[in-house]
C-alpha positions, -999 to +999 in steps of 0.1 A: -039-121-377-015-098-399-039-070-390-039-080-357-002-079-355+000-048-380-019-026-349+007-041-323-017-042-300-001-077-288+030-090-296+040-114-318+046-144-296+008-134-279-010-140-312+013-165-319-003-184-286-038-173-294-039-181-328-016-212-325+003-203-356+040-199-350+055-162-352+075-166-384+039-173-400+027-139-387+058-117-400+054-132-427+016-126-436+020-092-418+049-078-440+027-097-471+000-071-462+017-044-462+038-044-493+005-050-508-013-018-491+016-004-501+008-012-536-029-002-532-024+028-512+008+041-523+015+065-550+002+062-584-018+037-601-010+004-608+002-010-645-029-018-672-023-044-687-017-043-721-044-041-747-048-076-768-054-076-810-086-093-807-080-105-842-043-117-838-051-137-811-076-157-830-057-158-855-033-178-829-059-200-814-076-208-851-111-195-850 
């Protein structure tokens, strides 16, 4: 569906009736998808995390 309404190919009160979800639903998962193509897509690469002291952490834990 937030493809769907991503192409505009209908509108969103047409997917709305076909999909019988109410519009709100479909802005919402459409702009969801695209802030996160965004994030895929866009420029530069997203954060590593952060490396982990194997030996601090089990130090933590207790083994």
């Amino acid at each position: 569906m937030a493809l769907a309404a991503v192409k505009r190919e209908k509108t969103l009160a047409e997917l709305a009736a076909q999909f019988d979800v109410h519009t709100n639903v479909i802005k919402i998962w459409r702009d969801q998808l695209l802030e996160g193509a965004a994030g895929i897509f866009g420029e530069g690469k997203p954060e590593a995390p952060a490396p982990v002291d194997v030996k601090e952490r089990r130090a933590q834990i207790g083994s």
